[in-house]
N, C-alpha and C positions, 0 to 999 in steps of 0.2 A: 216263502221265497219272495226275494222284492223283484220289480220288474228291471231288466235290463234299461240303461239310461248311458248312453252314447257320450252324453256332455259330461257325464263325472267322469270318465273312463279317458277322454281326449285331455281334461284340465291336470290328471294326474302325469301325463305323461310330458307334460313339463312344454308342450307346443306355446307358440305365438296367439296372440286374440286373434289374428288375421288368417291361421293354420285352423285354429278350431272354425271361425266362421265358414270356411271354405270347406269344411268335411263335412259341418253340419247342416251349411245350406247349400250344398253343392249341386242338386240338378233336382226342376219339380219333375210331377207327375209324369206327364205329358215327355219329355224327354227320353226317362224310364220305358218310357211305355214302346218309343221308337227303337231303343235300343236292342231291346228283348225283340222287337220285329225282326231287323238286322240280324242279328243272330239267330232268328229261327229261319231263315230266308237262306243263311248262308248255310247252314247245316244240313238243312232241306234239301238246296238246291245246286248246295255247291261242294261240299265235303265229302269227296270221294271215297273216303277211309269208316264213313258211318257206319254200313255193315259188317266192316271186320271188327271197329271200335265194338259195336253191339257183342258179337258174339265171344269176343276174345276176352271184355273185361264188364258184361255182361251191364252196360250201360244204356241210359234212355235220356241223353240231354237235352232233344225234341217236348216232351212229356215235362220235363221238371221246367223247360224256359216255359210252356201253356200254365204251368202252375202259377210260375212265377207269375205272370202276366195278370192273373185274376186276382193274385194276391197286394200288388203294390197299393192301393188303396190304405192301406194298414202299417205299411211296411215302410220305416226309417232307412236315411240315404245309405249307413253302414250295413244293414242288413241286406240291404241292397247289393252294394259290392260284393257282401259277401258271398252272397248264391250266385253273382254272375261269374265271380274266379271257383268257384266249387264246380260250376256246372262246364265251365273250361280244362278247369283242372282234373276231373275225370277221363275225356280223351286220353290224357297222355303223349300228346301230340305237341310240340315246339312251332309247329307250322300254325296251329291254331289256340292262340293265346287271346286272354282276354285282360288290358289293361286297364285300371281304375283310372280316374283324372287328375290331375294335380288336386291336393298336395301331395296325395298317398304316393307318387311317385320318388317323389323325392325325400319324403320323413321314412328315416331306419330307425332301427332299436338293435342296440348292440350294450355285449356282456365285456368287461375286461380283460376278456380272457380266449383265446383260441385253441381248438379241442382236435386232435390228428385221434388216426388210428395206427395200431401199429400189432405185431406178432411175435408169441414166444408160443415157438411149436406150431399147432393147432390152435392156440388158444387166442383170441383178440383183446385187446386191450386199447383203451381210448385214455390218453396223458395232455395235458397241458402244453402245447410245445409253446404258448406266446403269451407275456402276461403284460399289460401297460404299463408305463412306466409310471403314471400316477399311483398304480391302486397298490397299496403297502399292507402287505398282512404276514404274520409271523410266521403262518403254516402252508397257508395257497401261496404256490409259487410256481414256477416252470418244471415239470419233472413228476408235478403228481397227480397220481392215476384217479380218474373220476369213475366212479363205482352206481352214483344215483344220479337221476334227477328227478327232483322232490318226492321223490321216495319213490319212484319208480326205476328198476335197473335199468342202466344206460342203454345195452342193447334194444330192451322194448320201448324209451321215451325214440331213441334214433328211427323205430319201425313205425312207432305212433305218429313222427313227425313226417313220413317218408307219404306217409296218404296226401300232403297237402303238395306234392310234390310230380311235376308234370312228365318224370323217367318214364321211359316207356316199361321197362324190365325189373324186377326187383333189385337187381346190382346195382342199376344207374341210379334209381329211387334213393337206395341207401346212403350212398358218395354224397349225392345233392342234400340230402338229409344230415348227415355227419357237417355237410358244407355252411349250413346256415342253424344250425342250434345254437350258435353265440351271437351270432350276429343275421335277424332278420329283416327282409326289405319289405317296405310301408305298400308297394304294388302286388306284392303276394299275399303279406298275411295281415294287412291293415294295423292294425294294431296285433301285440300278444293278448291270449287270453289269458297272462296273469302279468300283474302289476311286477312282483318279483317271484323267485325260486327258490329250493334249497338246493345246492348243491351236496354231494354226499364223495368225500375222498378221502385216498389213501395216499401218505406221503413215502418219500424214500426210505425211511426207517419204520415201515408197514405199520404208522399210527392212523386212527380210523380218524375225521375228522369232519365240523359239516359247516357251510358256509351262507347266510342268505347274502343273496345280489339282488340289486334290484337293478331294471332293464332302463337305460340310457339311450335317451332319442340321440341322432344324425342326422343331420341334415345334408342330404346329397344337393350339389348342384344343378338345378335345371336342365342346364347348358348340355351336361354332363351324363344326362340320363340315355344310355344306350338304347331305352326301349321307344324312343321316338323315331325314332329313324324305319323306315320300312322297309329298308332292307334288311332289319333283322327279322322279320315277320316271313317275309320272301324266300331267305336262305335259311330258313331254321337256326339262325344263331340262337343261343343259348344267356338271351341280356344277362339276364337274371344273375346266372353264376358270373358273367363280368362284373357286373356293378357290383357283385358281394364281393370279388376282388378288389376292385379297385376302393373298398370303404376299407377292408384288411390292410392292405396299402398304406391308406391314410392315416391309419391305424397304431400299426405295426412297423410296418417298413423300415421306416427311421431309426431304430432301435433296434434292429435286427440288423442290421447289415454288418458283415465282417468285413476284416482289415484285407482279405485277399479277395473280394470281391470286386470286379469291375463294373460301374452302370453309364452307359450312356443316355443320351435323350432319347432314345426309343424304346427304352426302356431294357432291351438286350441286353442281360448280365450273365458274366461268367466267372470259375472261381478255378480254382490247381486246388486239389486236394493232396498231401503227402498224408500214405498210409503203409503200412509192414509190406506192400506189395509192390511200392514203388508210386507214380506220383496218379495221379487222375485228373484230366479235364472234366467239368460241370458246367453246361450250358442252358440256359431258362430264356425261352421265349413266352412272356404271361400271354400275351394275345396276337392273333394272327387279323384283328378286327380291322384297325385301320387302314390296311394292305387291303380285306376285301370289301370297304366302303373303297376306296379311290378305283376300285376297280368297276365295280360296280354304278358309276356312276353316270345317269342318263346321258345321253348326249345331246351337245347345245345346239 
């Protein structure tokens, strides 16, 4: 087994020289070291939810941040991140999140492709509802149903990913999990741990078929990054699944939109559906966010 190495892992993923120096020399010892204080201080002495967290999902993030602590000496910037979002991300808890520093804020990794659920019967099924418009292939397209990933059935890669996920309830886990399998953000899961995938699918005319992807960085905007703000912290908003919105968005959108769709600059869209039952209004509001920052906002 060869030892894990940070810097081959950030040059394949296709970053800036100025992206890589900032993930690899992003914070010494001594910074680390206050961190981990902070957060055993706040958990200690301030997280009222500790004892139900303990017994409900039978956690000790007290105990692993003392681990941690003893252990940094040894321990590279990524590895770092990574125990401080594991050790946040047990809670379960939106009130108490643990964010990386730039750049990981802002570098995503996204797949060409966007993955829904949907139902025949009892039975669940996960289809392609979004494909880019760059990525051209004779068989993956809009319409077909994904059976694997990399060789593992979709239902268990969705529940294996649903652990890194901050739902309090298995259902919420799940959503948030189906939510970001194609598209992951650089403050949750730093990098993937795999360079690319297989995908394993079945098309409209039930042929079995398998595709390797390899993961595409995004580069979200600073500016742009909802998890700055403290009032998402404060009210429990949920950054995370926004900004994987708004990358799908930037994404997507464009290319999806139909010819009866309305959009204004608030982003408020609405469509008239004609169906054998007569016609249907469809209304979509993505985010209620900007409403509760202006509301929220201290006073001068």
């Amino acid at each position: 087994m060869a030892d894990y190495k940070l810097d081959s892992v950030v040059a394949a993923m296709g970053l800036t020289e100025e992206q890589k120096k900032q993930i690899i020399e992003q914070s010494i010892r001594e910074e680390r070291e206050e961190i981990v204080e902070q957060a055993l201080t706040f958990i200690e002495n301030i997280y009222v939810h500790l004892p139900l967290k303990r017994a409900r999902s039978a956690v000790n993030p007290l105990q692993r941040l003392q681990l941690l602590k003893y252990g940094l000496v040894k321990m590279n910037e990524f590895h770092f991140q990574q125990q401080m979002i594991g050790i946040f991300t047990e809670l379960r808890d939106l009130h108490t999140v643990y964010l990386p520093p730039m750049p990981y804020q802002s570098i995503n990794f996204v797949l060409p492709f966007l993955m829904e659920e949907f139902y025949e019967g009892n039975q669940r099924f996960y289809v392609v509802s979004h494909v880019h418009e760059d990525f051209e292939h004779p068989n993956f397209h809009k319409g077909v149903i994904i059976t694997h990933w990399n060789g593992i059935p979709i239902e268990r890669a969705i529940e294996l990913n649903s652990m890194r996920i901050y739902g309090s309830n298995e259902n919420s886990s799940r959503i948030h999990s189906l939510n970001s399998m194609t598209v992951r953000s650089g403050s949750k899961y730093l990098v993937p741990d795999e360079e690319w995938l297989y995908i394993s699918y079945l098309t409209t005319n039930k042929e079995h078929y398998e595709h390797r992807f390899q993961w595409q960085t995004y580069d979200f905007p600073e500016t742009q990054v909802v998890g700055n703000s403290k009032v998402s912290g404060s009210l429990g908003i949920d950054f995370e699944a926004i900004k994987l919105q708004k990358i799908k968005k930037g994404l997507f959108a464009a290319i999806s939109k139909s010819d009866n769709q309305i959009c204004d600059e608030t982003d408020f869209q609405w469509s008239i559906f004609s169906t054998d039952y007569g016609e249907f209004g469809y209304v979509k509001i993505p985010s209620f966010i900007e409403q509760i920052y202006r509301y929220h906002q201290p006073l001068s």
